[in-house]
C-alpha positions as CSV (number, residue, x, y, z in Angstrom):
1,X,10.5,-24.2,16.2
2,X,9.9,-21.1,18.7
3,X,7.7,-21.8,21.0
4,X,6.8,-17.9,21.2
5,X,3.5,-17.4,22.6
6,X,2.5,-14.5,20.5
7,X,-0.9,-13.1,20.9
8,X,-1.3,-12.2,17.6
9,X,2.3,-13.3,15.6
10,X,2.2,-12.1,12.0
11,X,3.9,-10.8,8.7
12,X,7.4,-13.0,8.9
13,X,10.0,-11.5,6.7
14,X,13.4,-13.2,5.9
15,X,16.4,-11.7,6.0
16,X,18.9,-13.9,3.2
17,X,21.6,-11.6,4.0
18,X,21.8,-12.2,7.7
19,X,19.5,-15.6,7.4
20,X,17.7,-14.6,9.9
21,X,13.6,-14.2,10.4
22,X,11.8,-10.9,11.7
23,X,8.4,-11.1,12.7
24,X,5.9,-8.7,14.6
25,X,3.5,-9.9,17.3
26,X,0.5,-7.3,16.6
27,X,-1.2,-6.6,20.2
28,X,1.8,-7.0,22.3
29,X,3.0,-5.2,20.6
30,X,6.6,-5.9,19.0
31,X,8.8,-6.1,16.1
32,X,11.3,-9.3,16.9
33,X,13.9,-11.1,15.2
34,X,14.8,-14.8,15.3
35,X,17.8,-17.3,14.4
36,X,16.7,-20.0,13.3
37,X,20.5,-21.4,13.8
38,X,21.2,-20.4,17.3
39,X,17.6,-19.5,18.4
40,X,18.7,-16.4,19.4
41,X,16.2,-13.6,19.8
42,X,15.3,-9.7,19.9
43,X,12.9,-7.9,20.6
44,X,11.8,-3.9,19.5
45,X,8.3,-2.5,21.7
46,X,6.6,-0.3,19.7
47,X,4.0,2.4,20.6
48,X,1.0,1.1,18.9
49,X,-0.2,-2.3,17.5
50,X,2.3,-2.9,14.3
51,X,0.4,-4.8,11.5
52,X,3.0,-5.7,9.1
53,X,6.7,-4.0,8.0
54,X,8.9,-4.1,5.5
55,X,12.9,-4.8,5.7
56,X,14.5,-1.5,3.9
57,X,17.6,-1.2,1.1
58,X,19.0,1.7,3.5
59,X,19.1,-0.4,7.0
60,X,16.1,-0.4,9.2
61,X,12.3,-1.2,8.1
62,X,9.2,0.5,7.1
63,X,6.3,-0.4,9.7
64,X,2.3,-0.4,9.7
65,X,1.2,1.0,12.6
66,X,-2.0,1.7,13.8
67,X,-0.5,5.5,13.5
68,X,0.5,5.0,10.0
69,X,3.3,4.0,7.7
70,X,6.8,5.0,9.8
71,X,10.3,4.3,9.1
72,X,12.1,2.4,11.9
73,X,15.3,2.9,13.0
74,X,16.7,-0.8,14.4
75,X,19.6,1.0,16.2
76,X,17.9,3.9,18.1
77,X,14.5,2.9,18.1
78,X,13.8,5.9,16.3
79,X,10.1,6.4,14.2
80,X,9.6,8.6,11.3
81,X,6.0,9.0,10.2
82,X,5.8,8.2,6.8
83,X,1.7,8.7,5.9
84,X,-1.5,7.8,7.9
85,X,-3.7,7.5,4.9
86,X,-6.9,6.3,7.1
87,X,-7.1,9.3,9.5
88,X,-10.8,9.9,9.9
89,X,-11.3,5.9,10.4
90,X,-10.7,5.0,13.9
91,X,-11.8,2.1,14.3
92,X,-9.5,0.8,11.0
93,X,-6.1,-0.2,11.7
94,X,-3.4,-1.0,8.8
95,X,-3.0,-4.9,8.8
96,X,-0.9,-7.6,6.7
97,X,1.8,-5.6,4.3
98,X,4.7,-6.6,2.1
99,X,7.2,-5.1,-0.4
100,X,6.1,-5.7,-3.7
101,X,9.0,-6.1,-6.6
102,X,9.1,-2.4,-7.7
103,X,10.1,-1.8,-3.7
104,X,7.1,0.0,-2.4
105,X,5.8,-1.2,0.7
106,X,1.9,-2.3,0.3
107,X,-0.3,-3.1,3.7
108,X,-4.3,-2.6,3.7
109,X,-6.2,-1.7,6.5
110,X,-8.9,-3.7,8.1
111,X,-12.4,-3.2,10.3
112,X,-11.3,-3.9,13.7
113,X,-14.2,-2.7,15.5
114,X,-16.9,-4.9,14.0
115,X,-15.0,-7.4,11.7
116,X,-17.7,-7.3,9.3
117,X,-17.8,-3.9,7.4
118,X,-16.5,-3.4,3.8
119,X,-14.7,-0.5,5.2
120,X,-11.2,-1.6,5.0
121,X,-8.7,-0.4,1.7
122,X,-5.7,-1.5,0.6
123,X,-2.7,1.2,0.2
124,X,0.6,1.6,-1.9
125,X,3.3,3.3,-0.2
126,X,6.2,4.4,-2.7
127,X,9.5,4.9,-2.8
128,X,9.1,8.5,-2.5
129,X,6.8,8.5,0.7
130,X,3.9,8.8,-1.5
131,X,0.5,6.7,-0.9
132,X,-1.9,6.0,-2.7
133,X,-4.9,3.6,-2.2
134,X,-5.2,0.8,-4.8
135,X,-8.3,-1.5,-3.7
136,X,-11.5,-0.7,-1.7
137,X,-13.9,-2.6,-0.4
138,X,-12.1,-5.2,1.9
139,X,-13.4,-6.0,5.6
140,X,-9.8,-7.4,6.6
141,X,-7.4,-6.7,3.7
142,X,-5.1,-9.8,4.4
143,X,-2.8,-12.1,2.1
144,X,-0.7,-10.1,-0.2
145,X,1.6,-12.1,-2.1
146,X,3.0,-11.5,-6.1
147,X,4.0,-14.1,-8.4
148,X,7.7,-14.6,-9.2
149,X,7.7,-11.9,-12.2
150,X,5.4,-9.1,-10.2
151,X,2.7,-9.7,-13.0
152,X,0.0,-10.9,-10.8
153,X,-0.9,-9.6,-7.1
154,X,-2.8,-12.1,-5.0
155,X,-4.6,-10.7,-2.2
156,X,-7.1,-12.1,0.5
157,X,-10.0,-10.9,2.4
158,X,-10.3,-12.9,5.1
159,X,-13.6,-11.8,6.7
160,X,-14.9,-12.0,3.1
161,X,-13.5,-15.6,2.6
162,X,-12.5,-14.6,-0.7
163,X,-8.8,-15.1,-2.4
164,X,-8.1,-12.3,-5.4
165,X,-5.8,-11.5,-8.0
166,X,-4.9,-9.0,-10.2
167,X,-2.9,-8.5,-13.3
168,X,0.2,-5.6,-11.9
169,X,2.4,-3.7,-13.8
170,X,5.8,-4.3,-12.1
171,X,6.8,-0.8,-13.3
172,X,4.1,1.7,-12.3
173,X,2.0,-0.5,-9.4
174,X,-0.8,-0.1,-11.3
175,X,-3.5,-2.9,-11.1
176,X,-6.4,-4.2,-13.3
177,X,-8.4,-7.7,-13.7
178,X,-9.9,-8.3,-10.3
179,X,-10.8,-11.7,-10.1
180,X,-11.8,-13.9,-7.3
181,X,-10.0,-17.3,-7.8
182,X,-11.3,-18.9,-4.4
183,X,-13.9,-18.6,-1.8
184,X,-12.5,-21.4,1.2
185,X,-15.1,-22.1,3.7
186,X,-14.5,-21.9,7.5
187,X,-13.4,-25.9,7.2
188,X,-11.1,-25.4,4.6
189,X,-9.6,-22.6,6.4
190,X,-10.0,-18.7,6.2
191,X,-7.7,-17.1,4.5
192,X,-5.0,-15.4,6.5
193,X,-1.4,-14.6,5.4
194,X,0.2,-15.4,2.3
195,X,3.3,-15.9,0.4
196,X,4.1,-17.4,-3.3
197,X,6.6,-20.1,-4.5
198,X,8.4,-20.5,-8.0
199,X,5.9,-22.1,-9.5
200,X,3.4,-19.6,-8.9
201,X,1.5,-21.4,-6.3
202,X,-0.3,-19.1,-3.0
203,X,0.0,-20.2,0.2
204,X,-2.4,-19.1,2.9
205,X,-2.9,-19.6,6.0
206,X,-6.1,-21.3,7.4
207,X,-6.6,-19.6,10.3
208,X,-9.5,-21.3,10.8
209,X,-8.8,-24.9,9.9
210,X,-4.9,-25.0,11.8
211,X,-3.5,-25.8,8.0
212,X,-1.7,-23.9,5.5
213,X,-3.1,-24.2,1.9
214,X,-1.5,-23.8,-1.3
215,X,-3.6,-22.8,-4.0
216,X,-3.5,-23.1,-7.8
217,X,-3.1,-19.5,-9.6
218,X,-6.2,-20.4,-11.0
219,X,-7.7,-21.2,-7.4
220,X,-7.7,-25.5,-7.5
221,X,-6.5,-26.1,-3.8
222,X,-3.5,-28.4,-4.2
223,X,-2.3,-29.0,-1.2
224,X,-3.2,-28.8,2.8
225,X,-0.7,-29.2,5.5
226,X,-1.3,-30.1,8.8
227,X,-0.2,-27.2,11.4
228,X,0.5,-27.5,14.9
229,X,-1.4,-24.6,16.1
230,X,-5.0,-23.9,16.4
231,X,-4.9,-20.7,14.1
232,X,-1.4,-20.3,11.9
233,X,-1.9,-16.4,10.6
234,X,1.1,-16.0,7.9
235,X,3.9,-18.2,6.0
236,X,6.9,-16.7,4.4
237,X,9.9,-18.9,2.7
238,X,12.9,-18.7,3.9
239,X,16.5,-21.0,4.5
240,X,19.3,-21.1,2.6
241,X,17.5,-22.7,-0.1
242,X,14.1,-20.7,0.0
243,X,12.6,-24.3,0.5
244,X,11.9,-23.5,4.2
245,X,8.1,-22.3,4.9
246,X,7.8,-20.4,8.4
247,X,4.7,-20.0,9.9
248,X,3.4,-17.6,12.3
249,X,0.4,-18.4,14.6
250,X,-1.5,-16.6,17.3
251,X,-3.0,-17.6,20.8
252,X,-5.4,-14.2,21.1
253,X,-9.0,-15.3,21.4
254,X,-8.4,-19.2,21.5
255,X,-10.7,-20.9,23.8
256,X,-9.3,-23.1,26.1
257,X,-10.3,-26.5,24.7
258,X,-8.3,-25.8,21.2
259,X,-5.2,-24.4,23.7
260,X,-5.4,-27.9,25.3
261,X,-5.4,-29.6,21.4
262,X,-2.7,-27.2,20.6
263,X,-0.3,-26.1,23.6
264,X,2.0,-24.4,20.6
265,X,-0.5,-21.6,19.3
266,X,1.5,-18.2,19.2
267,X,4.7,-20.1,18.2
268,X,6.4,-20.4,15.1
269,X,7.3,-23.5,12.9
270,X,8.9,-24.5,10.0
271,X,8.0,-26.4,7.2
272,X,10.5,-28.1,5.0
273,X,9.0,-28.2,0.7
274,X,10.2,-29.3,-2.6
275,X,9.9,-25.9,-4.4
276,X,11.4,-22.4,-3.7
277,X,9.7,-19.5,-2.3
278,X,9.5,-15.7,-4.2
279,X,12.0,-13.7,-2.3
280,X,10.4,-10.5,-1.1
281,X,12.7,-7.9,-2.0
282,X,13.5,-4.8,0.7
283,X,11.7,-1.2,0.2
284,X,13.2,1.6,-1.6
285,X,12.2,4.2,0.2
């Protein structure tokens, strides 16, 4: 669909109201927006690698940058610092984040340095500019995704192999349950980025198989599709109909032989399916 090149392209967000996709490409490192229609682009640089971000109620989005939660200004390019809650851990950056159904933005941080240490945590940023940390634990805190009435959170580590959930309280953010529903080997694909459909399905990205997976709320995997890029990171619905999956896919790190297999890593497709995606809603704050 876009044939992007991104070095690390993650955390696609749809915008219904101008049917339009926004993505960031971690290292380069950018905030862009796509349309699908016209296959117009734009691009916004930003001053450190951006993990995730949030579309917000007021105009503008809340980012994840390795600085911190900031508020971004799409007109001026302006940032407003938000929180850093992982100041004494520099070798942590904030990674995958989404806006969960109460409108607080949600991202978790991850061990960039050794990609192997429990040292990464998962963080709630509310409304009010707040944030709080929710989970602990996680080498790369990856995969957040909530079921269509904000009862359950699903949540991957991908270093860990492991797919979560929890039970959430829509109204106070509060989480309790932890369960691991899945454990996907390396073949079956390492679980990446996520999203949820209307039947309360997760689908991850197997970064490590080049297949997106949808999973069972009780972790049966139901479904693999075929991707056209050695490592697809994160799928979010989107379209008119919320029937249309996009996929984001890196090209960081690839060696050669699987860039030869797969000339397209670091683009973006689209995958047409039968049922609906969750809508993520935009953040409060």
């Amino acid at each position: 669909m876009l044939d992007a090149r991104a070095t690390i392209g993650e955390c696609p967000v749809w915008s219904a109201e101008e049917q339009a996709l926004y993505w960031v490409d971690i290292l380069a490192p950018t905030l862009n927006r796509l349309d699908p229609v016209t296959g117009a682009t734009r691009t916004w640089e930003m001053p450190a690698s951006i993990g995730s971000f949030g579309l917000r109620e007021a105009g503008g989005a809340v980012v994840a940058l390795r600085t911190g939660f900031h508020l971004f200004d799409f007109d001026s390019g302006a940032l407003t610092l938000l929180a850093n809650p992982e100041p004494d851990q520099p070798g942590n950056r904030l990674n995958d984040g989404k806006v969960s159904p109460d409108g607080s933005f949600w991202a978790g941080t991850m061990d960039e340095e050794g990609m192997s240490r429990p040292l990464g945590s998962l963080y709630r940023l509310a409304p009010d500019g707040s944030c709080a940390r929710m989970v602990e634990g996680l080498i790369v805190s990856n995969g957040l995704a909530w079921s269509a009435d904000g009862a359950t959170l699903f949540l991957s580590d991908s270093r860990g192999k492991k797919i979560m959930a929890f039970d959430h309280d829509p109204a106070t953010g509060a989480l309790s349950n932890r369960r691991v529903i899945a454990e996907p080997t390396e073949e079956i694909g390492r679980p990446d980025g996520a999203a949820t459909d209307r039947e309360g399905f997760y689908w991850s990205a197997g970064v490590s198989a080049a297949v997106l997976n949808r999973w069972s709320p009780d972790g049966r995997l139901d479904r693999q599709i075929p991707m056209p890029c050695a490592a697809p990171t994160m799928p979010c619905f989107g379209g008119p109909d919320m029937r249309t999956i996009y996929v984001t896919s890196l090209r960081h790190n690839v060696l050669d032989e699987k860039l030869a297999a797969y000339p397209l890593s670091g683009g973006i497709f689209a995958v047409e399916v039968d049922v609906p995606g969750v809508p993520v809603p935009k953040f409060r704050g």
